[in-house]
N, C-alpha and C positions, 0 to 999 in steps of 0.2 A: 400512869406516872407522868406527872408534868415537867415541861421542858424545863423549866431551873432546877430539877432533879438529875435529870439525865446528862446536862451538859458542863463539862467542864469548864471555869471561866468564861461567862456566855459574854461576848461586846459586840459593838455594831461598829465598822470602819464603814466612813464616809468618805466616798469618791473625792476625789478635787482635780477636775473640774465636773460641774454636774448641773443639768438644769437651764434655763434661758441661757443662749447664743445671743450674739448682739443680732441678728434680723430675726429674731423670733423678739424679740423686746422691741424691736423697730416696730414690727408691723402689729405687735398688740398695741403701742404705743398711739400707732398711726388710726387704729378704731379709735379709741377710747377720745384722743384729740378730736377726731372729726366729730364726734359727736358731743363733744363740748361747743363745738366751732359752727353746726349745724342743726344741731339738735336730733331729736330719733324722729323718723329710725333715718338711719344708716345703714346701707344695705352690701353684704360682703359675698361675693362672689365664691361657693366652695367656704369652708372652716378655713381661716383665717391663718391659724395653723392647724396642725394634727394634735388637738389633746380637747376631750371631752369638757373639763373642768374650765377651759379658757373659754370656750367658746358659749359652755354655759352661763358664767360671770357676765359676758360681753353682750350676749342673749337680751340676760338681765336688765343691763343697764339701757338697752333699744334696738342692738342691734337687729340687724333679719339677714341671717343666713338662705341664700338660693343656690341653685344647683349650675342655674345658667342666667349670664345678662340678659338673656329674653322672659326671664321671670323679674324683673327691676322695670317701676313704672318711669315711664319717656321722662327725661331730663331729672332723674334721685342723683342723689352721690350714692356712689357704687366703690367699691374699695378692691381690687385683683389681691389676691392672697400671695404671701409670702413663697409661695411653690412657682409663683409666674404663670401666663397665659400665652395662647399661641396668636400669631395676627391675625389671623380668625372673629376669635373673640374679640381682640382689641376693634375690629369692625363694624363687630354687632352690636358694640357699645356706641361705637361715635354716629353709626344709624338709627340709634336709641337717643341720639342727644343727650348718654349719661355725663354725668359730670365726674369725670374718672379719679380717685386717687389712687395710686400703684404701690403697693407694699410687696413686690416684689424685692426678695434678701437680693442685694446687690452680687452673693455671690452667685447665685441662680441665672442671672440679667447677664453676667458676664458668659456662661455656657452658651445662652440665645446667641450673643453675638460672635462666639466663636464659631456658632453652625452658618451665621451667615455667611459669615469669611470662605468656611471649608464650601459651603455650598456655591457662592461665589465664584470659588477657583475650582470650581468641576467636579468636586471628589465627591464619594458615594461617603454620608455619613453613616459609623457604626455606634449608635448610642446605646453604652452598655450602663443598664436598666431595667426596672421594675415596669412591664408594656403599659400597666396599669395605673401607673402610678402618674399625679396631678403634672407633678415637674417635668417629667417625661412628655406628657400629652404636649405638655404649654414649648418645651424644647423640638421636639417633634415637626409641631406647626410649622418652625420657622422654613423650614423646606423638606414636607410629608413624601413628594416624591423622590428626594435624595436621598431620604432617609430609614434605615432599618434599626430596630432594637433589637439588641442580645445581652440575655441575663448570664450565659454562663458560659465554658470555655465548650460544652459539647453544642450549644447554638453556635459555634466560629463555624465548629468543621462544619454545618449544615447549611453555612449563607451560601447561596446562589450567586456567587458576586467570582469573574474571574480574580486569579492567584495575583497577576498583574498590573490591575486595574488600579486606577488612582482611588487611596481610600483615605477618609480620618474616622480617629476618635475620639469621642466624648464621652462623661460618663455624669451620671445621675450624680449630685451632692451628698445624699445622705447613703453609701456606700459604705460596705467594710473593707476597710482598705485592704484587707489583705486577699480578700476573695476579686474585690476586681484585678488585682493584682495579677493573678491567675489568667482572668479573661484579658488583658492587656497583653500576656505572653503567648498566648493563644493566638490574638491578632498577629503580631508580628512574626512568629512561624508559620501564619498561615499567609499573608500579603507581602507583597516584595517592595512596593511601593504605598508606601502609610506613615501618617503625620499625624503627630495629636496635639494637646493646648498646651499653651505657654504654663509651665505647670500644672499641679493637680486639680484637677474641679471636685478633689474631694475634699470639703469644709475645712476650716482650721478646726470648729468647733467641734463635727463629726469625730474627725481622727482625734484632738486630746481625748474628746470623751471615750474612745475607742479605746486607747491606750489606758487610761486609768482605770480603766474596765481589766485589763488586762491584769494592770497591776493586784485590785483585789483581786481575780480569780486567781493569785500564784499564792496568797496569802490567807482566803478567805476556805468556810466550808460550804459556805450556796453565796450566789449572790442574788441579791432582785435588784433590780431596773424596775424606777416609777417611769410608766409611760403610758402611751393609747395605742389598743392596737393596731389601728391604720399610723401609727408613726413609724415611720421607714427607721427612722436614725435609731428607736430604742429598740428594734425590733433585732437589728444589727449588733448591735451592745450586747444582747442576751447569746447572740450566737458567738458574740466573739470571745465571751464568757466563756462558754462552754465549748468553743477549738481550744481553749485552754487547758482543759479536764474537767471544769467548774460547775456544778450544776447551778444552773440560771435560770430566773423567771419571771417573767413582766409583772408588773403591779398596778394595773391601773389606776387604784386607789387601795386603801388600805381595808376596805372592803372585802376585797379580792384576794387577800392575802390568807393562806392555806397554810396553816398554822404545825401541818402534817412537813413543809420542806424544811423544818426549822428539826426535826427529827437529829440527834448526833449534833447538832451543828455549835459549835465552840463559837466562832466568826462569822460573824453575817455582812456578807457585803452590802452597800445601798450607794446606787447613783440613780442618774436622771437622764431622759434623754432631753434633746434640746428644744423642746416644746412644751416641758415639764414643770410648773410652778413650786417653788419650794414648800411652800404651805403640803404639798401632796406628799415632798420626802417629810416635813415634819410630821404628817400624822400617822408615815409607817414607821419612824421609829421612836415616835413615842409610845407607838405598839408594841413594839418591840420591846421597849424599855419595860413596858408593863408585865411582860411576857418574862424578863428576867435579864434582860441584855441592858445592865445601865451601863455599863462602861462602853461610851460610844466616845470614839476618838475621828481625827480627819488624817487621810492618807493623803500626802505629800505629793503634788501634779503641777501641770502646766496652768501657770498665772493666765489669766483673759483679762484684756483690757481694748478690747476694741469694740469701738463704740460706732454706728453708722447713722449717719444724719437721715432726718426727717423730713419730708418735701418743704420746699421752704414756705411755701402757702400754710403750712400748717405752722410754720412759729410763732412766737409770741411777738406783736408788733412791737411794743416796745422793747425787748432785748435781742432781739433777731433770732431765739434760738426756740429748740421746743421745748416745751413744758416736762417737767416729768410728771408721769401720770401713775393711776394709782397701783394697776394689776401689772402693767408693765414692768413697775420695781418692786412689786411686794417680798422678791426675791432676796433683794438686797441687802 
């Protein structure tokens, strides 16, 4: 029996907010520019961001994705990814004579320099995070010896770190907010003396998409998340889906899509996480539509409008600003 038999009123609610963040649109931005401005290749330290389909496009058009600046020949333009590096690497580069452009998310660049502060004024940093993860590595760097990662609130009670002692904390961007939540009250029951950032380091972009997520899973009967799976932020999404009762599931592309969760389902949620090109949510729910779900409507969320400037080397000479480019706003 096919799904537009089985399901009452099938539609699709679409997330809002969903899809490119403004530093994921920066730093696609920031390839696609440099390589108008320098020609290919252009060589990009790590996936530029976390999503298959971008990094395939940008592939395309010249770029050469590497694992490490000691695979970039002496003096290329080399591009640091929107996740940030550690000063490590920023070393191995200027000993390479690369000619660096940094697409590091400004809000990333801000966590770096709050570990210098805490590291500065003595305190053991606790960066609670994925140990594996790029952001983390590049956050890490800035003082390896000061610093310890904990993903969860049963890594608190296991740090080796006296009750006393001067501590802070930091936390990865692309976090669910409510789980690090968790590990923040963790810390503070567990240390007597502990300071964390001027506000949250977890994303504006993260948390709305967080929360819109939420909002279809109160409403919805599965949701999917377009994303990759090495993307922290939609990885988060599908979990917070489902702290909600909601059954949730990534979608890489529309591919991927297992036509079996759609089973009962009246309402099918769809967002994006923030590395996610819109082209990938229209071709899952134009699936969808074909499937029987034409009434696809947008569920009501937090407006975005912030927009993060581009190195100024890369604007346009004559109108001092950058260009828009093409895969950067194909969202739009």
């Amino acid at each position: 029996m096919t799904t537009e038999q089985t399901t009452p009123h099938p539609r699709v609610l679409l997330a809002e907010p969903r899809g490119f963040c403004a530093g994921v649109r920066r730093a696609i931005g920031i390839v696609e520019r440099a390589l108008d401005l320098y020609g290919a290749p252009v060589y990009v330290r790590k996936e530029i961001v976390h999503n298959h389909h971008v990094v395939g496009e940008l592939r395309r058009r010249g770029a050469v994705f590497v694992d490490s600046e000691d695979e970039v020949p002496e003096g290329a333009v080399c591009v640091f990814s929107a996740h940030g590096v550690s000063p490590q690497v920023r070393a191995g580069a200027t000993a390479r004579r690369l000619d660096v452009i940094d697409a590091t998310c400004p809000l990333v660049a801000k966590v770096h320099q709050e570990a210098v502060r805490f590291a500065r004024d003595g305190r053991t940093i606790l960066l609670v995070g994925h140990e594996d993860h790029e952001e983390v590595e590049g956050v890490r760097g800035e003082a390896p010896a000061r610093t310890l990662v904990v993903e969860s609130a049963e890594d608190v009670e296991r740090l080796d770190v006296p009750e006393d002692a001067p501590v802070a904390y930091l936390t990865q961007t692309t976090l669910s907010f409510d789980e690090t939540a968790e590990v923040v009250q963790a810390l503070h029951r567990r240390f007597t003396d502990i300071v964390g950032p001027h506000g949250d380091d977890i994303c504006y972009a993260s948390q709305n998409r967080q929360n819109a997520v939420k909002s279809l899973a109160r409403s919805c009967d599965v949701v999917l998340v377009v994303g990759s799976e090495n993307s922290s932020n939609s990885q988060r999404m599908v979990e917070v889906a489902r702290r909600e009762g909601c059954p949730a599931h990534l979608v890489p592309d529309v591919t991927r899509l297992d036509e079996r969760w759609l089973d009962s389902a009246g309402t099918v949620g769809v967002s994006a996480g923030a590395s996610a090109p819109e082209i990938l949510v229209r071709g899952l729910v134009d699936r969808l539509t074909a499937l029987g779900h034409t009434d696809v409507r947008v569920d009501d969320g937090t407006p975005e409008d912030v927009v993060f400037a581009m190195p100024t080397r890369l604007a346009d000479p004559e109108t001092g600003r950058a260009p828009r480019t093409p895969l950067a706003d194909e969202d739009r």
